[in-house]
Structure formats: C-alpha cells, structure tokens
Rosetta silent file (secondary structure, phi, psi, omega in degrees, C-alpha in Angstrom):
SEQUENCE: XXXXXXXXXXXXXXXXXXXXXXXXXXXXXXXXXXXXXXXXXXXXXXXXXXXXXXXXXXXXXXXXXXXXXXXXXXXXXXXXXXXXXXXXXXXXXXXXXXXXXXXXXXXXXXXXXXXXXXXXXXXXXXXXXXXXXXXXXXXXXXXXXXXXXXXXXXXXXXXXXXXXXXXXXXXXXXXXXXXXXXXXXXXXXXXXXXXXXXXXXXXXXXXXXXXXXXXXXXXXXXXXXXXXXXXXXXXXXXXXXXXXXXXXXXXXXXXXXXXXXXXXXXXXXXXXXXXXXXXXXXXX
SCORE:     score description
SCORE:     0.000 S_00000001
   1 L     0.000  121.553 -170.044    0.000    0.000    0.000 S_00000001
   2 L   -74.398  164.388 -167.913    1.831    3.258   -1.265 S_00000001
   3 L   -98.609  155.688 -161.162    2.126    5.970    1.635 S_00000001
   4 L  -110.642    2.376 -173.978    0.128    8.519    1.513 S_00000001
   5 L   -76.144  122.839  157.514    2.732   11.354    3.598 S_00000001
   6 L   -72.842  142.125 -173.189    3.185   14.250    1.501 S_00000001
   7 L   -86.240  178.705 -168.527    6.694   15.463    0.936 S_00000001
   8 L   -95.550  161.241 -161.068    7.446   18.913    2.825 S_00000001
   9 L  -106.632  177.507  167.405    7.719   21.363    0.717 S_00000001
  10 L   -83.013  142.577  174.641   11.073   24.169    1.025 S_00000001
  11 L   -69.708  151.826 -161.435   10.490   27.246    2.700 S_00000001
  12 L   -99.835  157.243  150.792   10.380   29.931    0.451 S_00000001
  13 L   -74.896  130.802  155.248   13.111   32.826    1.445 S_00000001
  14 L  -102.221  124.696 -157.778   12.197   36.169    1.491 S_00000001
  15 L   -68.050  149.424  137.772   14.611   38.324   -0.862 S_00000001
  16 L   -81.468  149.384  175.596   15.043   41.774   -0.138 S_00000001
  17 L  -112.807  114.541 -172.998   13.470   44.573   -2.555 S_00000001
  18 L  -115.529  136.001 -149.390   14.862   47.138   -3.381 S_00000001
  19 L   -80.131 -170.034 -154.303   12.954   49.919   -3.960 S_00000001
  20 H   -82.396  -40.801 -171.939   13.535   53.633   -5.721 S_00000001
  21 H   -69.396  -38.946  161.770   13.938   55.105   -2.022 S_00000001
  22 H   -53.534  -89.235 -144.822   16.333   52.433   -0.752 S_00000001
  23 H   -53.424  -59.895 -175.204   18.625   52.904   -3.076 S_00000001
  24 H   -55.559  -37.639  167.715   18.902   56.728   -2.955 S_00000001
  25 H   -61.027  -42.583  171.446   19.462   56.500    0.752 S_00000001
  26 H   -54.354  -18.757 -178.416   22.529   54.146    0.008 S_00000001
  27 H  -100.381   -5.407 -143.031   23.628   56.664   -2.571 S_00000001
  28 H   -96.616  -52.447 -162.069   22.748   59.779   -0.622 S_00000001
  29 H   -64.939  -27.178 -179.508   26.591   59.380    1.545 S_00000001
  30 H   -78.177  -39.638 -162.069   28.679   58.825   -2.169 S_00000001
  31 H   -51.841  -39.774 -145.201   26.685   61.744   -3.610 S_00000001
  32 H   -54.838  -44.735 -166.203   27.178   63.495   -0.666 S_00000001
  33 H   -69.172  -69.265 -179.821   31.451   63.145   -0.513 S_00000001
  34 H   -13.884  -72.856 -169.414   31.426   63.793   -4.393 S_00000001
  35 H   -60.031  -32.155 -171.405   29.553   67.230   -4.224 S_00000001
  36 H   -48.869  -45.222 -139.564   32.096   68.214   -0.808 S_00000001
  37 H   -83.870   -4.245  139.847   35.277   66.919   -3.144 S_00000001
  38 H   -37.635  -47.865 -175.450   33.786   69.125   -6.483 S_00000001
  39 H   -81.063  -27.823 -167.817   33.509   72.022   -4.060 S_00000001
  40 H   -76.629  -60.581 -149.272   37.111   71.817   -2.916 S_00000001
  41 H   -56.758  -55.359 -122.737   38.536   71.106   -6.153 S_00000001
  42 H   -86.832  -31.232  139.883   36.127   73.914   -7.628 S_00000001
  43 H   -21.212  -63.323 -142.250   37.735   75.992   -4.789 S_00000001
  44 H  -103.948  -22.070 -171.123   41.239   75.498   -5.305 S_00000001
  45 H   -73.605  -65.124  176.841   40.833   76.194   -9.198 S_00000001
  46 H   -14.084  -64.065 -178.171   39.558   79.399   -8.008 S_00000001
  47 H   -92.262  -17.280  154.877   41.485   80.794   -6.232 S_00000001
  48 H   -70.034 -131.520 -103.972   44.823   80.050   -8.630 S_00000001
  49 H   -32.476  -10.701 -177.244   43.014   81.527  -11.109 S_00000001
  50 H   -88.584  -66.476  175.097   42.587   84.620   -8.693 S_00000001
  51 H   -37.113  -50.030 -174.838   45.736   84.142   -7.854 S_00000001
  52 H   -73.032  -83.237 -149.386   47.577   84.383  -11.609 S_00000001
  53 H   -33.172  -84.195 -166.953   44.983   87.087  -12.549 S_00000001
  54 H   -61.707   -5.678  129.381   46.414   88.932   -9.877 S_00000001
  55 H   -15.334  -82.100 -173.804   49.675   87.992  -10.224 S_00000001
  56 H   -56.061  -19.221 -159.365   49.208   88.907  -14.044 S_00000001
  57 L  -100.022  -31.814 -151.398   48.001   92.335  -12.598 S_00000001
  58 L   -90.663  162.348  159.852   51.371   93.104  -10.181 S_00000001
  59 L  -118.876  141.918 -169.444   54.289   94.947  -12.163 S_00000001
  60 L  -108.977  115.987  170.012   57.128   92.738  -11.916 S_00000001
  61 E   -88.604  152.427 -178.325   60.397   94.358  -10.321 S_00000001
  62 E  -132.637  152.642 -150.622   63.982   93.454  -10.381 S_00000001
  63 E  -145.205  155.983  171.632   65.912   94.024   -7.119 S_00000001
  64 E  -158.649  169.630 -171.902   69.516   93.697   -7.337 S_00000001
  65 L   -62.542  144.136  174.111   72.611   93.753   -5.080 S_00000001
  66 L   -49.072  138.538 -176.903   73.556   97.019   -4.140 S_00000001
  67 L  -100.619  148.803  175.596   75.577   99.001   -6.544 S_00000001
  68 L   -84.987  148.126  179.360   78.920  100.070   -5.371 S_00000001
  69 L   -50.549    8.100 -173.663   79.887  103.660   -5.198 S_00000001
  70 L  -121.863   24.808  179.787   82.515  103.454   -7.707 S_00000001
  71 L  -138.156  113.618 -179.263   79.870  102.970  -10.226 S_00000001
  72 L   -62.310 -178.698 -173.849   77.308  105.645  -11.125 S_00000001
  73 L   -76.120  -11.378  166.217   73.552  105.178  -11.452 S_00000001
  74 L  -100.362    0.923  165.586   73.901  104.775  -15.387 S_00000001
  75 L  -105.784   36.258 -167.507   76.155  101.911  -14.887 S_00000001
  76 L  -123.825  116.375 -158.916   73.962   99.935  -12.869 S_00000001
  77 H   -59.363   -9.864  177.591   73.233   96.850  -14.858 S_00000001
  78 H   -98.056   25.440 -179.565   69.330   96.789  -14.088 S_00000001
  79 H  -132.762   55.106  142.490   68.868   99.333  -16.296 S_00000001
  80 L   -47.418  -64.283 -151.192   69.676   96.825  -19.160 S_00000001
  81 L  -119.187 -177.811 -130.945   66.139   95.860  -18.863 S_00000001
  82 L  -138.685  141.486  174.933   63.053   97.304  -19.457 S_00000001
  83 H   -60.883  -44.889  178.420   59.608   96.390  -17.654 S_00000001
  84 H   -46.806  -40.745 -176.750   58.247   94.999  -21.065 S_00000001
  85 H   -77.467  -45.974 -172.708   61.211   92.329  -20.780 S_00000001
  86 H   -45.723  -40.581 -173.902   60.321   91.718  -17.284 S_00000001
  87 H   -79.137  -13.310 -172.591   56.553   90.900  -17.923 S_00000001
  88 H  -119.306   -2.298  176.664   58.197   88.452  -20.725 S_00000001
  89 L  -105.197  174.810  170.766   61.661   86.669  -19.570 S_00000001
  90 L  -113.793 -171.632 -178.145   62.924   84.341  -17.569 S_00000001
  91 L   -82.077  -30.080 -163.134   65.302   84.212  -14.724 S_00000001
  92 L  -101.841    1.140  169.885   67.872   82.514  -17.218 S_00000001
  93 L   -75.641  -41.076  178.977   67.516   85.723  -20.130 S_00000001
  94 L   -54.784  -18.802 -172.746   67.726   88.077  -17.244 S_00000001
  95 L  -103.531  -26.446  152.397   70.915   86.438  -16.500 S_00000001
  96 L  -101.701   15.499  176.645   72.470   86.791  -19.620 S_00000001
  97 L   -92.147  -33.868 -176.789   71.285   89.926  -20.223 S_00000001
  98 L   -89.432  -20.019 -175.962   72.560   91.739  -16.855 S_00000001
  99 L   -89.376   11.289 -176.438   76.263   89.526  -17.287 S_00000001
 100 L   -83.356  -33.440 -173.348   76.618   91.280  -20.841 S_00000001
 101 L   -39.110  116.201 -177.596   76.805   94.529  -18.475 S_00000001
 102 L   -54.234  -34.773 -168.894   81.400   95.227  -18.352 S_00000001
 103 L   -77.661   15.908 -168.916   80.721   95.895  -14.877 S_00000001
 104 E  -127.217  114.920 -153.544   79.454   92.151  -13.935 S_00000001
 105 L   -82.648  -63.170 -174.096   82.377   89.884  -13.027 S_00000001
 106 L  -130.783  153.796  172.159   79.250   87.161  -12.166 S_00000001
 107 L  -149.476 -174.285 -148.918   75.688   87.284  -11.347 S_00000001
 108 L  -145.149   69.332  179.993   72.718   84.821   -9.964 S_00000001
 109 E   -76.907  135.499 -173.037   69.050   85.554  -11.086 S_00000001
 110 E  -143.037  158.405  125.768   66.223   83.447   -8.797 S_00000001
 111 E   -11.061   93.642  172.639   62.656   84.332   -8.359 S_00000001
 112 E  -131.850  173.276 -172.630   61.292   86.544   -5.917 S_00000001
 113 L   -57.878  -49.854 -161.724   57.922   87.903   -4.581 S_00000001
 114 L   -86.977   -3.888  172.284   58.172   91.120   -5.837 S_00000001
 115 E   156.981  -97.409  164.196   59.432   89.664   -9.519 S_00000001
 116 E  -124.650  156.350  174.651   62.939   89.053   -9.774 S_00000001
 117 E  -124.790  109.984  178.151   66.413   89.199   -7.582 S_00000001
 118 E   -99.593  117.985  163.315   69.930   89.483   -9.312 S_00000001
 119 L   -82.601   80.472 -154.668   72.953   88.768   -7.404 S_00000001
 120 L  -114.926  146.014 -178.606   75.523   90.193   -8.468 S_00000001
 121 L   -95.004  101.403 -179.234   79.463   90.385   -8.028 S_00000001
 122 E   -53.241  136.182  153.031   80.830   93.826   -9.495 S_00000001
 123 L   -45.916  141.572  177.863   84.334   94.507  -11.212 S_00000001
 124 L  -108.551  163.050  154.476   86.295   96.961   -8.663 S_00000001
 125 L  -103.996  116.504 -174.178   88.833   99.142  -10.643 S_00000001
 126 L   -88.100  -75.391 -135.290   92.384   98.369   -9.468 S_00000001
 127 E   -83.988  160.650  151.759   94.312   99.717  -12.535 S_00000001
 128 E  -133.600  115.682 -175.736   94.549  103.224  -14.399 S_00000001
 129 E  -100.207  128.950  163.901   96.830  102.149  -17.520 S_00000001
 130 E   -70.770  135.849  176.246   98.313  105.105  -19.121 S_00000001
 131 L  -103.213  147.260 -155.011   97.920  105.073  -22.390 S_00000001
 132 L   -79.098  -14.609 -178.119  100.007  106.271  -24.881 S_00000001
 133 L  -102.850   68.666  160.118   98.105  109.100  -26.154 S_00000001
 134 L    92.031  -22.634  178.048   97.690  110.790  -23.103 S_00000001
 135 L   -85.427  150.879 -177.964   94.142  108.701  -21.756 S_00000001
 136 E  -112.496  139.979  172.604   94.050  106.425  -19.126 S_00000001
 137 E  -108.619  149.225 -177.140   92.102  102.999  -19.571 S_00000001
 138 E   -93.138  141.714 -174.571   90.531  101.573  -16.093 S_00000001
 139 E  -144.093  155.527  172.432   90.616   97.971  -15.825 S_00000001
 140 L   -88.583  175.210 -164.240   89.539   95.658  -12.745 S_00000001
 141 L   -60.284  -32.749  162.799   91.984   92.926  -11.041 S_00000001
 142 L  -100.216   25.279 -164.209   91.879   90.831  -14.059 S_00000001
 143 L    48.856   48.026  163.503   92.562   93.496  -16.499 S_00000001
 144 E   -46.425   25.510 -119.750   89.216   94.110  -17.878 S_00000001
 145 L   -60.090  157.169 -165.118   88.666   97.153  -19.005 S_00000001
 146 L  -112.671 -170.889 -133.466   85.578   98.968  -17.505 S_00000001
 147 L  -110.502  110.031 -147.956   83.163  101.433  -18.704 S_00000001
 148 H   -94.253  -37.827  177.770   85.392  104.796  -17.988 S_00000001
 149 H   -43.189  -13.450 -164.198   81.576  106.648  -18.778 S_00000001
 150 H  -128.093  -10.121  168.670   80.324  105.239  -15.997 S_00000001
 151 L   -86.679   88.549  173.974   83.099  105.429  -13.869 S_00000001
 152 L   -28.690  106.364  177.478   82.780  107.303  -10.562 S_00000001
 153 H   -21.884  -49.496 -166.172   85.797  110.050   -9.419 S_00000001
 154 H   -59.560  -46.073 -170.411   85.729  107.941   -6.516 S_00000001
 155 H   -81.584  -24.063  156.098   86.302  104.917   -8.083 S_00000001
 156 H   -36.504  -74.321 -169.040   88.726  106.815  -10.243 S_00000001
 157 H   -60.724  -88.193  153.084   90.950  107.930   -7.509 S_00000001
 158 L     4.422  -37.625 -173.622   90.917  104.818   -5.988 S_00000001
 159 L   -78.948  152.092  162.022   93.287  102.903   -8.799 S_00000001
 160 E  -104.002  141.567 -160.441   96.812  102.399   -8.831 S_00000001
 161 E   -89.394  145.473  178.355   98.214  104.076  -12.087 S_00000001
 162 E  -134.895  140.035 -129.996  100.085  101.941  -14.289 S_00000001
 163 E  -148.079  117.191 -176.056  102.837  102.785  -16.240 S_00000001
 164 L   104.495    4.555  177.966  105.303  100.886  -19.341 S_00000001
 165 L   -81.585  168.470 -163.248  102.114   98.690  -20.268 S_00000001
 166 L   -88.460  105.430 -167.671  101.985   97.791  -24.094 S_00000001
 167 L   -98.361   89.970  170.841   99.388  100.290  -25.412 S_00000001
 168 L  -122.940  121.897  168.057   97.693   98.869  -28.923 S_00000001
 169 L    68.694  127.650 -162.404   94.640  100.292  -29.078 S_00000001
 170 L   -84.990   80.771  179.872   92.443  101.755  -26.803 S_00000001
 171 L   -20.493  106.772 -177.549   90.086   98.996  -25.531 S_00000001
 172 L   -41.174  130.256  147.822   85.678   98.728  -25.376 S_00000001
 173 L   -41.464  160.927 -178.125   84.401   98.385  -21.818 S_00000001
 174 L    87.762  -41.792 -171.052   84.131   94.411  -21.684 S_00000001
 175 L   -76.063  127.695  166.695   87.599   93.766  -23.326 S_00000001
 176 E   -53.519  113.022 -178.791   90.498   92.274  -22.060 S_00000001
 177 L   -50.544  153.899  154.992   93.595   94.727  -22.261 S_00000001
 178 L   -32.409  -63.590 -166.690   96.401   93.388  -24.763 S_00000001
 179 L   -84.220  140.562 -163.969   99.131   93.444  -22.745 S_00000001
 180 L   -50.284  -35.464 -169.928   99.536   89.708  -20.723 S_00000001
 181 L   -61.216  -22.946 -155.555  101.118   91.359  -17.716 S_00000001
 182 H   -91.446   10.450 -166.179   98.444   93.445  -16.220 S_00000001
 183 H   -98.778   26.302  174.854   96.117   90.788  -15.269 S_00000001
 184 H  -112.195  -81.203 -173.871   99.250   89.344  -12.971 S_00000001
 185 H   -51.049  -55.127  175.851   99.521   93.094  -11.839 S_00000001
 186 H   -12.177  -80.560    4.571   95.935   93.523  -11.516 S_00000001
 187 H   153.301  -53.296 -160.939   96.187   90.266   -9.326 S_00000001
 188 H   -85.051  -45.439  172.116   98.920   92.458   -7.060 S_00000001
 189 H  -102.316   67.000 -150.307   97.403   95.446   -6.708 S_00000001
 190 H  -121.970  -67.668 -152.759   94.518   94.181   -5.410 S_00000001
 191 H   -94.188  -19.278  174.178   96.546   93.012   -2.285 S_00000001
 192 L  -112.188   54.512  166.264   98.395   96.274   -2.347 S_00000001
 193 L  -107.068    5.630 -173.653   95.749   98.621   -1.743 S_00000001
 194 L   -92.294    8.181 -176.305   95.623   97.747    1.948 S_00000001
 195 L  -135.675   -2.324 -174.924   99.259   99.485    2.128 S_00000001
 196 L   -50.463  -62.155 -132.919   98.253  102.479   -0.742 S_00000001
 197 H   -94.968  -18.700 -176.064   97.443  105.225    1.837 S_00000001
 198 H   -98.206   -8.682  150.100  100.152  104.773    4.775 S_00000001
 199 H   -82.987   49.146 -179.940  103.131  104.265    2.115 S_00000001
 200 L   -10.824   79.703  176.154  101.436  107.039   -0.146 S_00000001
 201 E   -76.461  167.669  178.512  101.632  104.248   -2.744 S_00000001
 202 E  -167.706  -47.337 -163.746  100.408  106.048   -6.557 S_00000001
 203 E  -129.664  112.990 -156.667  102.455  103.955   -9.439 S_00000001
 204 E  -121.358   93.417  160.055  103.154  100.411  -10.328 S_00000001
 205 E   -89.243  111.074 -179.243  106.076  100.648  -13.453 S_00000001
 206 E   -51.948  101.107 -138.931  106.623   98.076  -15.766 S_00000001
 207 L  -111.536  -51.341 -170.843  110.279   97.464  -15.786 S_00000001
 208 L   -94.269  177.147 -167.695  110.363   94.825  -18.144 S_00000001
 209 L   -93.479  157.199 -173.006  109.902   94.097  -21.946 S_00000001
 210 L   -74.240  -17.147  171.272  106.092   92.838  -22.394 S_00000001
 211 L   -92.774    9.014  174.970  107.814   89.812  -24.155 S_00000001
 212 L   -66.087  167.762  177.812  110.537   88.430  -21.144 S_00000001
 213 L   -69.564  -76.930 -124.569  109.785   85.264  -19.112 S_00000001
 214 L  -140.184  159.240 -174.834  109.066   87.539  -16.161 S_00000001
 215 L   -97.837  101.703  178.221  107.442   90.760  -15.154 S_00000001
 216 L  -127.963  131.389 -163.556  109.679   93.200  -13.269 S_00000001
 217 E  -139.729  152.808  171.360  108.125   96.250  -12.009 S_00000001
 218 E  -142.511  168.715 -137.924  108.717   98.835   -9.347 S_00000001
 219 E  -119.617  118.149 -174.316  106.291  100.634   -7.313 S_00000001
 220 E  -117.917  154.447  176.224  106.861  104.536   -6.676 S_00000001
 221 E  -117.985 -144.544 -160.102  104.750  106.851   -4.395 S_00000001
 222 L   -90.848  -29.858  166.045  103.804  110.248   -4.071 S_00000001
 223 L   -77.778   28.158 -167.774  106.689  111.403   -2.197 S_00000001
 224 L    64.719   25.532  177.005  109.047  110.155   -4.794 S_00000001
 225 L   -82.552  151.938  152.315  109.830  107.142   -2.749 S_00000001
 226 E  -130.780  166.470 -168.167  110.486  103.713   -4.805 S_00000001
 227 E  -146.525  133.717  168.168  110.258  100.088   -3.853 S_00000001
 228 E  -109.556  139.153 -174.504  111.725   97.659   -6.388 S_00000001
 229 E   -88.897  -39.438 -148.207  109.780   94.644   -6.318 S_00000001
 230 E   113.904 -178.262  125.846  111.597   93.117   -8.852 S_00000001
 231 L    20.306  -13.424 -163.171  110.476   89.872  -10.084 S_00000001
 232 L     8.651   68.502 -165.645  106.374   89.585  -10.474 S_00000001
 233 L   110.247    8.538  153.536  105.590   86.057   -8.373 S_00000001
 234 L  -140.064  116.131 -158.241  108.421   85.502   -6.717 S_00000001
 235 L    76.755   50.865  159.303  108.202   86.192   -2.876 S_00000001
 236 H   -57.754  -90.311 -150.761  105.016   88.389   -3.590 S_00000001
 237 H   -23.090  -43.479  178.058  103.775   87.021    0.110 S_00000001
 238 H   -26.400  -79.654 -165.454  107.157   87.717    1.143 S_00000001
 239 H   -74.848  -38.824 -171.468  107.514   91.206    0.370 S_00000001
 240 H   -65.362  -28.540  173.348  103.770   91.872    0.756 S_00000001
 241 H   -67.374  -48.406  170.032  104.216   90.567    4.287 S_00000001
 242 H   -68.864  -80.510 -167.985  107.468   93.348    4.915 S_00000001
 243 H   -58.333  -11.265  135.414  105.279   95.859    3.761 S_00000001
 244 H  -116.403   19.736  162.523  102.576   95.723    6.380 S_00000001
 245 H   -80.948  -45.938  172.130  104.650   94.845    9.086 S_00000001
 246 H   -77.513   -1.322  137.471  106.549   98.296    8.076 S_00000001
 247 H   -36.088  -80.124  167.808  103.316   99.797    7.844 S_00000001
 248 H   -43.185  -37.427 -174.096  102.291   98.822   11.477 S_00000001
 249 L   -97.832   34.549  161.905  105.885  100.163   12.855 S_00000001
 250 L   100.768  -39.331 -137.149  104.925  103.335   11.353 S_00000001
 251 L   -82.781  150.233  165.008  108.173  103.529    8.300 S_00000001
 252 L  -161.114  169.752 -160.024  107.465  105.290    5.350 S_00000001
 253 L  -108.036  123.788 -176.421  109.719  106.323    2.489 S_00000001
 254 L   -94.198 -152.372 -153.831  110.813  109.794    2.218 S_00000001
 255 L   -78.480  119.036  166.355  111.712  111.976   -0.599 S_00000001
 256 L    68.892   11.012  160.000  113.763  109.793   -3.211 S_00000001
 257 L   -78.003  160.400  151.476  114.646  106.588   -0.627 S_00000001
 258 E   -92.760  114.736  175.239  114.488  103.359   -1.929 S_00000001
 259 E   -99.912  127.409 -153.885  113.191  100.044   -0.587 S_00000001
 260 E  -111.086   57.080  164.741  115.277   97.240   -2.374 S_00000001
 261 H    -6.265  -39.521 -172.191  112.753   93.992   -2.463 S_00000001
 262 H   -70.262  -32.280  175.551  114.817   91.789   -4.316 S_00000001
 263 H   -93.833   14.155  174.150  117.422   91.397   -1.728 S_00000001
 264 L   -66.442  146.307  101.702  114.697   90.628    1.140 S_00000001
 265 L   -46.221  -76.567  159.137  115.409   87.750    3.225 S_00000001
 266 L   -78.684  150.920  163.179  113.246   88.249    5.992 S_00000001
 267 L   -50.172  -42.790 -154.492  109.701   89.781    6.519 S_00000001
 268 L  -105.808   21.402  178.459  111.168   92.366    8.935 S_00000001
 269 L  -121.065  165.286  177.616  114.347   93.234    6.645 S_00000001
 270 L  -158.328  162.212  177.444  114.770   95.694    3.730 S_00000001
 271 L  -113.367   76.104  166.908  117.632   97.463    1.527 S_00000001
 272 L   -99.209  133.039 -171.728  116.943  101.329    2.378 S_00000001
 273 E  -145.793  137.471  171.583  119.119  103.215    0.418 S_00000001
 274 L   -56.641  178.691  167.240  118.949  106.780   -0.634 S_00000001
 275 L   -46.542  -29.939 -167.644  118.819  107.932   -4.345 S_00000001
 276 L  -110.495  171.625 -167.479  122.334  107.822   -4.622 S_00000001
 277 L  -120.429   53.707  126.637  124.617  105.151   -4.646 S_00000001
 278 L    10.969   88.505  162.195  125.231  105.274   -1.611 S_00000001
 279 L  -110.166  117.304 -159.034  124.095  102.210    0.618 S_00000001
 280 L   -94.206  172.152 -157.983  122.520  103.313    3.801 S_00000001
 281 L   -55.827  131.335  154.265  121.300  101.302    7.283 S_00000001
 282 L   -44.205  163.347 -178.792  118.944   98.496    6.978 S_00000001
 283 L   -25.670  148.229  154.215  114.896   98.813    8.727 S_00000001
 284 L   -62.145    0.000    0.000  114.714  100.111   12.239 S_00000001
C-alpha cells in the first residue's frame, strides 16, 4: 500500500526589494562626498586663477645687489632691462642679459615675490693704464677694461696708475687689455691697496719688456719714494708681508729713498738706500 505522507515542501526565502527610495538613501553618503570633493577642487581652481589674474596684474620688479659707489647710477646693470622684458623673460635671459653689463664679473638671477632678484658680483677698478696718447684705460683685477663713462671720481681715484704697459689700441668696456702682464699686476694690486694710503703708494712701473719670461716692475709713491719689487711672483707674500709689518711700525719712504725687495730675506728686513749710490742702514 503506497504511503500517503506528503513530501514537505522548502520554505520559500524572502529576498530583499529594493525599492527607488532604498537605493537613494545608500547613494545619498557617495553623492554626498562627491559634491564636498567638487567644491574643494572647484575651490582650489579658483582661487589660482585669482591668484595668476592677480599675479598677471602686479608689475614685476627686479631688485639687485647694491651698486657700489665706484659705479654711477647709469652703470647699474638693471637698467639693461626694461619692464616689457620683465613681464616676458625668464630668470635665465635676465641672467644673460645683466652679465653682458662690463661691470658684472658674475651674477645669480632666482625668483622673488616682488618679480625678480639678481645677485651680483661687481668689477672693482684696481688699474689706471696710461695710455700712450695721453688717456688712461681703467681695468679691474683681471685686467678688464671697464666702462670709464660710468666710472665714478671715486672709483677713479681709488686705482693704482700703471705705467710701461703695451698700449695697442684703446680697448671697449668688456675687453680684455692686450698686454699679458696686467692681469698678474691687476692680481697684485689688489693686495696692495691695503698698504696704498700709509706708504702714499700712486704707481706700479713696468720694468720689463712685455715679451721676457718675467714681469719686473717697481712701485713709486707720491713722495718720490720707490720700492723695487723686482720679479712679479716671486716672494710676492714675502715682500707683501714686509710691507705691512713696516706699515704697522709706522716707516714710510721719504723723498727719493728706496726700498730694495729683491734682496729681502726676511719679513722684517729691507735694503733702504737713498737715491744715490750710496748704501745706507737696513729697517729700524
């Protein structure tokens, strides 16, 4: 006899359904972070765009190391450039535009708030080379020569005069003088302007032919004193060392002595000998 038990049936599950309102509350927290991270970005565009506008708006300045006094206000290399180049360069045109300037040994252009800032290291004028027709050309420490239009009395005044160099041609601001020697003198009187005013130092003369192996020059001052140097590079330290130690004890050369360099030995020795020839008592 077949059975008559029914089989059980499966329980049905109930799914969830999801409706138009469910869903937008599950979507309501992504919408929500979207519109915040729209407003920031929409934000941030803003204001650089405020920013550049105003920016775009500023007049752009160039600031530059102080110019030294031995250079007038028409030598001063920022006035090369023109506000029109400013609203339209870079920091690395600006940089070869202000180092074309004679009076710019090196300079450094960056960025700054107010536009741009050039650092720059100026040519000094050491030399005044006589020239043969009567003009003097000015030259910095590496024999340079520098823009004599533009050249300040002070900065005139200031030079040691130089005297026997090989005069072809009278040399453009920018240009390297001719003769080989002076950027070696240059080089010297550099180190001897820290003894110019208590030896009333005034004239560095070129002794030698501009084509010998060596440079021999002697150094006369105001009182008609001389100092023979000599040599050019051999014992400079030496003798530059005797000459402010006799500085410090006071000594100075009177009318027509002689200080004989070449025959130094010591810092604290010298060959003083009057004009004639005569040789008279070593240093106090």
């Amino acid at each position: 006899m077949a059975s008559t038990k029914k089989k059980p049936t499966a329980k049905k599950v109930d799914r969830p359904r999801w409706s138009f309102s469910a869903i937008r509350r599950a979507l309501k927290p992504l919408v929500y972070l979207i519109g915040v991270a729209g407003l920031v970005v929409g934000i941030s565009t803003a204001r650089q765009s405020l920013r550049a506008h105003v920016d775009s708006q500023r007049p752009i300045a160039l600031e530059t190391t102080r110019l030294p006094d031995w250079i007038a206000d028409d030598g001063s290399p920022a006035k090369r450039i023109s506000s029109t180049d400013l609203s339209t360069t870079s920091a690395q045109k600006l940089t070869e535009q202000i180092a074309s300037s004679p009076w710019v040994r090196e300079v450094k252009v960056r960025r700054s708030k107010r536009g741009y800032f050039a650092e720059i290291d100026y040519r000094a004028p050491m030399l005044a080379v006589a020239w043969g027709d009567g003009r003097y050309c000015f030259a910095d420490r590496d024999a340079m020569a520098l823009d004599v239009e533009t050249l300040t009395a002070r900065g005139g005044i200031g030079c040691l005069v130089v005297k026997g160099a090989q005069a072809v041609g009278f040399p453009s601001a920018g240009q390297p003088l001719s003769d080989r020697r002076l950027s070696d003198v240059g080089h010297l009187a550099e180190k001897l302007l820290r003894v110019r005013e208590p030896l009333n130092l005034e004239t560095i003369h070129l002794t030698s032919d501009p084509k010998a192996r060596f440079v021999r020059l002697e150094i006369l001052t105001r009182s008609e004193g001389r100092i023979l140097w000599g040599d050019l590079g051999k014992n400079d330290e030496k003798k530059l060392a005797m000459l402010v130690e006799r500085t410090r004890l006071g000594a100075n050369l009177g009318r027509g002595e002689i200080w004989d360099l070449e025959k130094l030995s010591t810092p604290n020795e010298v060959i003083s000998r009057s004009a004639s020839p005569v040789v008279s008592s070593a240093s106090p």
